[in-house]
N, C-alpha and C positions, 0 to 999 in steps of 0.2 A: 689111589685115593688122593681126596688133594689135600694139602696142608692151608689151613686158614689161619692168615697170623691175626693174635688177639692184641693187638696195641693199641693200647687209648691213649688219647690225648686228654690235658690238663680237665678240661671243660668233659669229657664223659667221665674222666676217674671222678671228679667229683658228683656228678649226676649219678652215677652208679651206688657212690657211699652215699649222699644223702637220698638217696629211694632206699635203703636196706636199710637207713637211719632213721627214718620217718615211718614206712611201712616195713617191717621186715616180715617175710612170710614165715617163720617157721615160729615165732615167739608168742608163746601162749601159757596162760595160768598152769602151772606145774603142781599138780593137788600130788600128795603122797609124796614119795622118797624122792630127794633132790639130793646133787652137789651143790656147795655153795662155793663161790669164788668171791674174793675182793682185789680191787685192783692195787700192784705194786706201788704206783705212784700218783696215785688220783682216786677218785672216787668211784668208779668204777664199781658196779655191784652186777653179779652172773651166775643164778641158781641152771641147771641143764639137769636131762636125764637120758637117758637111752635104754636099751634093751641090748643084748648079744641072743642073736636067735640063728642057727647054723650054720654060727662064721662070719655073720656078718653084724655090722649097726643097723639098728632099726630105731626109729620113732625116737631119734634124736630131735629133741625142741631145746628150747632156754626162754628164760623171762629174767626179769633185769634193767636197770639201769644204765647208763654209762654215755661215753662221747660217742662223737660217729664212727670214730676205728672200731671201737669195741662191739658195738650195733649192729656193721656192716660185716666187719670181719669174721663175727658171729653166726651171721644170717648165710655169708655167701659161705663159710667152711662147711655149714649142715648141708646145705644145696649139693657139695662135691665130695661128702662121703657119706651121707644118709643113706641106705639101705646096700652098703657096699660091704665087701669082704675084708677083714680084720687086715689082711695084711697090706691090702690096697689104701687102707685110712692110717695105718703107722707108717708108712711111705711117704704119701699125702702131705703128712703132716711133718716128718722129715724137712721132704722138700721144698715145703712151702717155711719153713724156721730157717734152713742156712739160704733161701729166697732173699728174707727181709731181714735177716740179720749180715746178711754180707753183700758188699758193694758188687767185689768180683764174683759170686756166685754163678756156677755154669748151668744151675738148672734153667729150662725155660719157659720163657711165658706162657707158650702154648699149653708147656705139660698143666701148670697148674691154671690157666681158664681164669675167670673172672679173679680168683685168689691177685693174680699178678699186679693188680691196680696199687697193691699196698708197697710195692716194690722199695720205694722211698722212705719208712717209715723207721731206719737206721738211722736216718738223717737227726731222728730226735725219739734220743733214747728213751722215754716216759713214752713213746708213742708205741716205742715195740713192743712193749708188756700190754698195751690194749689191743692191738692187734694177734697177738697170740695169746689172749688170754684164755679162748674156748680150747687151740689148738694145744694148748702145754696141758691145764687139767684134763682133757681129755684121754690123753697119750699117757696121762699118767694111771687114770683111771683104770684105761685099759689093760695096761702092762697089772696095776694091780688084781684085774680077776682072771688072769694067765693060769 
């Protein structure tokens, strides 16, 4: 099998965030039961819901407010564990937190896929709470209907 490395330069990590910012595909009116999130250090607003249907996330959406991290980081997290196995999305989501929270971190870009553009976002601590804003209530979520 071949290995394709996922590396972007400056000019696609940005084209990548403002399309997920602009249009994001999965963000749609959440009628009924929602989480609601607000962001740590900004304005940031992020209601989501999902299902657990035999192990895995299902019909994970969000709707919401917020800057491009938050938007994008949003949109691309549902894309890479939406209809996936419980333990494959607390993984996931693991790896993609000591990703953007650590410089030297050994995980790789490959593993986590489009996730990886956020890479940089330690640089500017207020930036890493919008970037994991789906991925921390979630995890939490989770763990709470264990």
């Amino acid at each position: 099998m071949e290995v394709i490395s996922l590396s972007y330069n400056q000019n696609q990590k940005r084209e990548l965030i403002m399309a997920h910012y602009t249009k994001p595909i999965y963000k749609k009116e959440i009628n009924g039961d929602k989480i609601i999130k607000h962001g740590q250090a900004c304005a940031d607003y992020l209601e989501f819901n999902f299902e657990i249907n035999d192990g895995k996330i299902q019909n994970l959406i969000f709707d919401g407010r917020g800057c491009a991290f938050m938007m994008a980081s949003t949109d691309l997290l549902i894309k890479q564990v939406d209809n996936k196995n419980i333990e494959f999305v607390l993984d996931f989501i693991d790896k993609y937190d000591d990703f953007v929270k650590n410089k030297n971190s050994k995980v790789s870009e490959n593993h986590l896929r489009e996730m990886a553009i956020f890479k940089n976002v330690n640089e500017h601590p207020n930036r890493y709470f919008c970037a994991t804003m789906l991925s921390s209530a979630l995890k939490e979520k989770i763990n709470e209907q264990r």
